[in-house]
N, C-alpha and C positions, 0 to 999 in steps of 0.2 A: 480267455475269460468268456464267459454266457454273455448270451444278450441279455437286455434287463428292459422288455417293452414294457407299458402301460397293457397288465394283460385284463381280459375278463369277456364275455359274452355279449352282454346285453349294454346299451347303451349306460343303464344305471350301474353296470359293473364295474365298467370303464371308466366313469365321473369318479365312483369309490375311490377306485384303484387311484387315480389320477392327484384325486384328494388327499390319499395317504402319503403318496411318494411326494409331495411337496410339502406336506407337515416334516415328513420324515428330512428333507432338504433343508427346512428355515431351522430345524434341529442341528443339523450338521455346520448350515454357517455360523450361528451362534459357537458351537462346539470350534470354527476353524479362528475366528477372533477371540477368545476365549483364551485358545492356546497362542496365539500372539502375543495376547495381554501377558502369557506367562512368559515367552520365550524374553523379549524385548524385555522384562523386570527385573528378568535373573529369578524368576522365582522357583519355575524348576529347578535349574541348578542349585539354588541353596538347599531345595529339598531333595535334594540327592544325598545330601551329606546325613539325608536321618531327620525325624520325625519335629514336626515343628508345629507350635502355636500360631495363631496369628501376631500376637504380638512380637513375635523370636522372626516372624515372617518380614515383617512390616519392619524391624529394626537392621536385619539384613541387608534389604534392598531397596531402604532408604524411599521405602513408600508407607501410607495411613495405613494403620492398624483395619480401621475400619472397613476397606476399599479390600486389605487383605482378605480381611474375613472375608467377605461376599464372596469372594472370587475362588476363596477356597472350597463354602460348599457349596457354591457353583458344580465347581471341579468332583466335590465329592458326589452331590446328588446324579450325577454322570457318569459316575465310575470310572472318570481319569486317578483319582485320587479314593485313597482309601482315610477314615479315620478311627484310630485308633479308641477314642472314650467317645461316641455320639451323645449321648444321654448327660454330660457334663456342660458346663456353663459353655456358653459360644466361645467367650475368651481364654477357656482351658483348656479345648480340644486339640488333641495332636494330629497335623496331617502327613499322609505318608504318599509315596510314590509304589504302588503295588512290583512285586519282583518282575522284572520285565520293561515295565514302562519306561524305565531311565533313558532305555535304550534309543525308544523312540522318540524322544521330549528334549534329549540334555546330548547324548553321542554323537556327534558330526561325523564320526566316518563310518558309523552304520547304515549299510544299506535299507534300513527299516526306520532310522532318524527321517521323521515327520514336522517336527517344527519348522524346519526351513521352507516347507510347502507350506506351511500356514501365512510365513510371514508372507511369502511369494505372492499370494492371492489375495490378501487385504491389499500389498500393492498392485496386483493389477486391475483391482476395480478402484480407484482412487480415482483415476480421470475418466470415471466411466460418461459425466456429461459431454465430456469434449468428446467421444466416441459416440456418443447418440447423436451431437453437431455432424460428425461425420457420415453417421448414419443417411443425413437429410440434404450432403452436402456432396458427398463424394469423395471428400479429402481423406485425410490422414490425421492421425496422432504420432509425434514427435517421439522415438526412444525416448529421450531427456523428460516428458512427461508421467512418465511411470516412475515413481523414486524410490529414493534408499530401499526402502523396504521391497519391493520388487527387484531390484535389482541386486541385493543381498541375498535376499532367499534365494533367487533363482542357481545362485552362485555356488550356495550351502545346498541345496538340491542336487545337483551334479557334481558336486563335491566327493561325494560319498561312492558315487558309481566310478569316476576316475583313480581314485584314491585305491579301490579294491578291484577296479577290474580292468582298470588298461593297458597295464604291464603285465599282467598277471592272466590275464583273457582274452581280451581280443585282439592286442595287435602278435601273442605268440600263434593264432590264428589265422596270422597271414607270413608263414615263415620267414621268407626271403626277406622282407620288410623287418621282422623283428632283429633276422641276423645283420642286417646292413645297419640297426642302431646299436647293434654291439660291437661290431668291428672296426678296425683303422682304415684309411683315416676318419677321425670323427665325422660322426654324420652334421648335418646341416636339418633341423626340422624347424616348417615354417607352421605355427599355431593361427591359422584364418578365425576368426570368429571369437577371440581367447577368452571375453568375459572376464570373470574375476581372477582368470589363471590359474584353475587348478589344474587343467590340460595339462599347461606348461609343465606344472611343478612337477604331475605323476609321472610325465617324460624324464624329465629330468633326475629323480631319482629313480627311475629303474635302469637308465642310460646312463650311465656318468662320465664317458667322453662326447655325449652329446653336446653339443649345443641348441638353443631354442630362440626362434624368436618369435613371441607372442603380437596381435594384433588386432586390435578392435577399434569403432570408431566412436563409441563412449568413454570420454572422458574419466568417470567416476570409476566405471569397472576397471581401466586400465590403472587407477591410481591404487585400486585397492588391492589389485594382479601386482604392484609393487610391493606392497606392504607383507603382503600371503608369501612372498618368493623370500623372500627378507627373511621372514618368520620362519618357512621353510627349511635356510641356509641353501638355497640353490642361486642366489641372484648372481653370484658369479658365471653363470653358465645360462640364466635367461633372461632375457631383456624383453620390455614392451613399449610400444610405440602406439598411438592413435593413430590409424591410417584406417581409409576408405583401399578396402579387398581392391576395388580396381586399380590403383598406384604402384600396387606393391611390384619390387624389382627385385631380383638378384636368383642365385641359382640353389635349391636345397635337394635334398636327398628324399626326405615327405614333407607334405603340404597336409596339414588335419583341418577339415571344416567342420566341428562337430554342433546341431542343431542351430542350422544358421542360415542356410541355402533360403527355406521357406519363407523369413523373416526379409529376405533382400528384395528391393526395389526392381536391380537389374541384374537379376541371377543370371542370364548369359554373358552379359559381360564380366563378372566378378568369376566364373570360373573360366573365362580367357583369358584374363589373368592369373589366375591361378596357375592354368596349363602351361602360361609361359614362365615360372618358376621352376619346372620340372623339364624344361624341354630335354635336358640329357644325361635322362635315363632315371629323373626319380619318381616318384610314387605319389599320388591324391588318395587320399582315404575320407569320404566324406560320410558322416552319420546323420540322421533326420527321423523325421518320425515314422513311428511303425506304427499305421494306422493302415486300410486293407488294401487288396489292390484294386479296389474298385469302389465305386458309392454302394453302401446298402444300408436300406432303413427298413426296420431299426437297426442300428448298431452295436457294439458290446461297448464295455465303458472304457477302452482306450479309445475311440473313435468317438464316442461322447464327450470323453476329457482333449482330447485335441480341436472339437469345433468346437468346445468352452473358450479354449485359450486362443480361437484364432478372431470369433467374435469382439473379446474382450481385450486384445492385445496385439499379436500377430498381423492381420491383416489391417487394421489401424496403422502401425509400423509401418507395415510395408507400402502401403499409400501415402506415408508423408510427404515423398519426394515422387514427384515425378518425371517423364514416362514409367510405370508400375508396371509389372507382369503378376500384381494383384493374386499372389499365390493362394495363401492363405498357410495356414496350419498343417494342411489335408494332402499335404504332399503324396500324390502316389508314387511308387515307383515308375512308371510307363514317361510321368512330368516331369521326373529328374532326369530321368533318360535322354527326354527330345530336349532338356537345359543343356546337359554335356554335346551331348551330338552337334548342335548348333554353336555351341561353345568349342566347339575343334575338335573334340575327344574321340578317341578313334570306337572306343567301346567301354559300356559301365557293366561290373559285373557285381550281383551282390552278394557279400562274402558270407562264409557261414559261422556267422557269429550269434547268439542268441539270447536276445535282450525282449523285455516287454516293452521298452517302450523307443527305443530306436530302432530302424533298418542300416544294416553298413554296405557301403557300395567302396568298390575300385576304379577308378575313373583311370582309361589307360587312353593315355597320349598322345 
């Protein structure tokens, strides 16, 4: 992706520029609550099914006609939505979802389904005070501080990338690895970091003499990694547990950490434990962010979108507990490197898998 500086010449260029791209910003957070408002209402989804009034809208999903309306030419004057009669009474117009859009508003396992990023980011700026406290204080903000709604999207977010590309891309990208969860005896795979468990479940049905056992230390994502396996039909082959990464015992085949390393407190000891899960003879496959190998300012807008989320989230987290090794977001490669090394690991190599917004590393034992 381009960089995208504040560009122009003259200092008054620069102010312009500077001025436009933050109109064009309070544009876009409007536009990301907005679509919240629809995700969380069900209002996409009814209008998926075909063109609709506000009052057909409002009767639906059991919300004010009124409220509907607004929200719908909201949505239309935006071009999220299209309407069919504009020039007829507010409460006659029909609103549609233009061909395309469904995809990205209402589909969960399109890789182009955007809603679950909307909800994701109205919850992470929610405890944005208690993060400016931190700011002045040094501390942390608490995972459990960021709620449902963060922690749902973020779920529904990588939902999507698991779902169509972890069976199917990257880990047939590391063969020996792929062939060891199709063979006898069943493999053993430990899910570090599991979230709302769709890890789990992609494993689980692309593998189906695998077993899994998922693991997080939030509460809420592990119950709802219940609920998704259930719904799934995999929960006979995966289980989840609340555990702190550093606890964990027993022997697997792979260990996945996928975007979770940056987010820990004491990432050398979470992946010394990790390595002694594997001590004979199985596999770490740890994913994180793909943001450069080095600082450079300006940035392109993956490197922009990951010091967003480390500001606003990330590095809060990660200082809730302490002693911190205070990562942040901004994980380089060279940083996970000297975590394993120090963490016992004999050598990380990073595999060629190609994602925009993760790096995949082998962490060998």
């Amino acid at each position: 992706m381009d960089s995208t500086p504040v560009s122009g010449t003259t200092p008054e260029e620069r102010r312009d520029a500077l001025s436009e791209r933050l109109f064009e910003a309070v544009l876009g957070l409007i536009d990301v609550h907005a679509v919240h408002i629809g995700d969380r209402l069900g209002f996409y989804r009814s209008l998926a099914s075909g063109p609709m009034t506000p009052g057909a809208l409002a009767a639906a999903t059991g919300t004010q006609e009124r409220y509907a309306r607004e929200w719908l030419e909201h949505q239309a004057v935006g071009g999220i939505l299209e309407v069919e009669n504009g020039s007829a009474p507010p409460g006659e117009r029909r609103y549609l979802l233009p061909p395309g859009h469904a995809e990205v508003l209402v589909d969960e396992d399109s890789l182009s389904c955007m809603a679950p990023f909307a909800r994701m980011m109205v919850g992470m700026v929610r405890p944005l005070p208690a993060v400016m406290d931190a700011f002045a204080t040094g501390g942390g903000v608490p995972y459990a501080e960021y709620d449902t709604d963060f922690c749902e999207g973020q779920g529904r977010m990588n939902r999507a990338m698991f779902v169509n590309l972890l069976a199917s891309d990257w880990l047939p990208r590391v063969p020996d690895v792929h062939a060891r969860l199709l063979a006898a005896p069943p493999a053993r795979v430990a899910d570090v970091a599991c979230g709302t468990g769709w890890s789990s479940i992609a494993l689980a049905r692309a593998y189906p003499s695998a077993t899994i056992d998922g693991f997080d230390l939030d509460p809420y994502s592990v119950e709802l990694a219940h609920a998704n396996a259930a719904a799934a039909g995999v929960a006979d082959r995966v289980t989840f547990a609340v555990r702190d990464a550093e606890a964990l015992e027993g022997a697997y085949d792979l260990v996945t950490v996928f975007e979770a390393v940056h987010d820990m407190s004491r990432p050398v000891e979470a992946l010394a434990a990790v390595r002694r899960l594997v001590e004979d003879g199985g596999t770490v496959i740890v994913a994180d962010e793909r943001v450069a190998e080095s600082f450079t300012a300006p940035g392109d807008p993956i490197e922009r979108l990951m010091y967003g989320f480390s500001i606003l989230h990330c590095l809060p987290v990660g200082l809730a507990e302490g002693p911190s090794a205070a990562t942040g977001t901004a994980l380089r490669p060279e940083t996970l490197r000297g975590y394993a090394e120090a963490a016992g690991f004999g050598g990380v190599a990073v595999l060629p898998i190609e994602n925009d917004f993760w790096r995949f590393y082998r962490l060998d034992p």
